[in-house]
C-alpha positions, -999 to +999 in steps of 0.1 A: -792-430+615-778-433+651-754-462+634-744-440+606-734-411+636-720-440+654-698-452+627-685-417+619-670-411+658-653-447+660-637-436+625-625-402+637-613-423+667-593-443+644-578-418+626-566-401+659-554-432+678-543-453+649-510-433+636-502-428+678-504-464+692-481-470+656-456-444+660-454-456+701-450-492+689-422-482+667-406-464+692-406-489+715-394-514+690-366-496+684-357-488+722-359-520+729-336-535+702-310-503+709-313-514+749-308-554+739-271-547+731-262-535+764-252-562+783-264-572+817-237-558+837-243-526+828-282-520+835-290-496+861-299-527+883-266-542+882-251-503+886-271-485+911-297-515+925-328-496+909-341-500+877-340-469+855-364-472+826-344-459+796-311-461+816-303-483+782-312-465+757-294-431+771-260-456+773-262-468+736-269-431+721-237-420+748-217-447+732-222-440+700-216-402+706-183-406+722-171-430+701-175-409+669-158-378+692-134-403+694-130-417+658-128-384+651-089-376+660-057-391+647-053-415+673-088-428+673-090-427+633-058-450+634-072-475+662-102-481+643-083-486+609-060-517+632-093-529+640-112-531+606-077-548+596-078-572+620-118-579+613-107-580+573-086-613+584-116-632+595-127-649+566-167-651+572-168-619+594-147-599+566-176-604+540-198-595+563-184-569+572-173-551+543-202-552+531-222-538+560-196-511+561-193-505+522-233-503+526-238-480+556-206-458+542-228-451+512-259-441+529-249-424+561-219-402+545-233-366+547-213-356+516-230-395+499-255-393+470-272-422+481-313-418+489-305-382+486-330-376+454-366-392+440-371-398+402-397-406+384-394-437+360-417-465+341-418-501+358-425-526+358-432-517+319-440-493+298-467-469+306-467-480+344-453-451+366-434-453+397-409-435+422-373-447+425-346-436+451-312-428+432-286-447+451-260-442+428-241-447+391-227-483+380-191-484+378-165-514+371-176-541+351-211-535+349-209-503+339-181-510+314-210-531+294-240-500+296-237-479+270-246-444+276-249-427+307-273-448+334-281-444+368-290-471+396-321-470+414-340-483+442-373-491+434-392-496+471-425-519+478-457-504+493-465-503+520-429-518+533-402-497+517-377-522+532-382-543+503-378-532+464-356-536+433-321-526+424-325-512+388-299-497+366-318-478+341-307-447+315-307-414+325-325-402+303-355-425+311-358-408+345-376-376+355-361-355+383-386-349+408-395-315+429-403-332+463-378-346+487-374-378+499-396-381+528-424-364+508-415-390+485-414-420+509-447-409+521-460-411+488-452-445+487-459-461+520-494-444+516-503-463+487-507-424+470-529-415+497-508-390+514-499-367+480-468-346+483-476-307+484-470-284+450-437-287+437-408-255+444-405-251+403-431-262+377-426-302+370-412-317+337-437-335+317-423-374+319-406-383+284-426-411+271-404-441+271-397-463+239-410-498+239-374-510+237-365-493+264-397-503+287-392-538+280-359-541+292-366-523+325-394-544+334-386-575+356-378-606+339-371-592+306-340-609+303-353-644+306 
């Protein structure tokens, strides 16, 4: 009895330090890898002889500030588009580059699409159920061989959303869903424990999928 009682505390423990000591860790993490691209000479040792813990971290998020202010105006819009040119000259750097920039464009723009919207869709086959990120629509030579309307998607692991698939997959085997993206991204780096609230308007029942089309969204159907 006395192990059962036992037990119970250390889990409530858990559950109260667990999330803290993570979301500390990855706050740290990403102080520490903002503060690693300040460079020597300008820590607060090297400016003012004491060491000012965060001193850093305050500089990059200043940077970054003032240089959008600056990016901002005609002058500063033009310097930057000299200096992408020059970067587009550098053979390795230019692919790199670009397609950082191409990548980053596409998510960060506050008028972009990208990661703005969850859907519902079957995969890895039919019957199996998952949530996908709309990133986008194909265009080009890809989508000059889809016929119909499609969509691409990102399809992210659990519990690392960093990883997934790129899908391109038919409109109309996707179901808009209610809840927004972080609900969403909750959803899926919970493994379904943490369940998104009630949804603003009553949900659409998902459109059962042909086998035709199941099979040629799951992975590997084309070889």
């Amino acid at each position: 009895m006395r192990m059962r009682v036992i037990k119970k505390y250390f889990i409530t423990g858990l559950l109260i330090w667990v999330p803290l000591v993570i979301t500390v860790w990855v706050l740290g993490l990403l102080v520490a890898t903002l503060e690693g691209f300040v460079p020597g000479f300008l820590s607060s040792e090297s400016l003012f002889g004491v060491d000012i813990p965060g001193f850093r971290f305050v500089l990059v998020i200043v940077v970054v500030l003032l240089t959008g202010i600056f990016a901002a105006n005609l002058l500063g819009r033009t310097m930057v588009d000299q200096w992408e040119n020059l970067l587009g000259r550098i053979p390795l750097v230019r692919s790199i580059y670009n397609s950082v920039k191409q990548v980053s464009d596409t998510v960060l723009a506050p008028n972009g699409q990208a990661f703005r919207r969850a859907v519902l869709l079957q995969y890895p086959r039919a019957g199996s159920w998952t949530i996908a990120f709309v990133t986008g629509t194909p265009s080009g030579e890809v989508a000059d061989h889809l016929p119909g309307d499609h969509i691409s998607v990102y399809v992210p692991t659990t519990p690392n959303p960093t990883s997934g698939f790129f899908l391109i997959v038919p409109r109309a085997d996707t179901v808009d869903l209610q809840m927004s993206v972080d609900a969403a991204l909750k959803y899926i780096v919970s493994m379904g424990v943490v369940a998104p609230g009630p949804a603003a308007a009553p949900g659409i029942r998902p459109a059962p999928l042909s086998p035709a089309a199941g099979a040629q969204n799951a992975p590997g159907a084309d070889s």
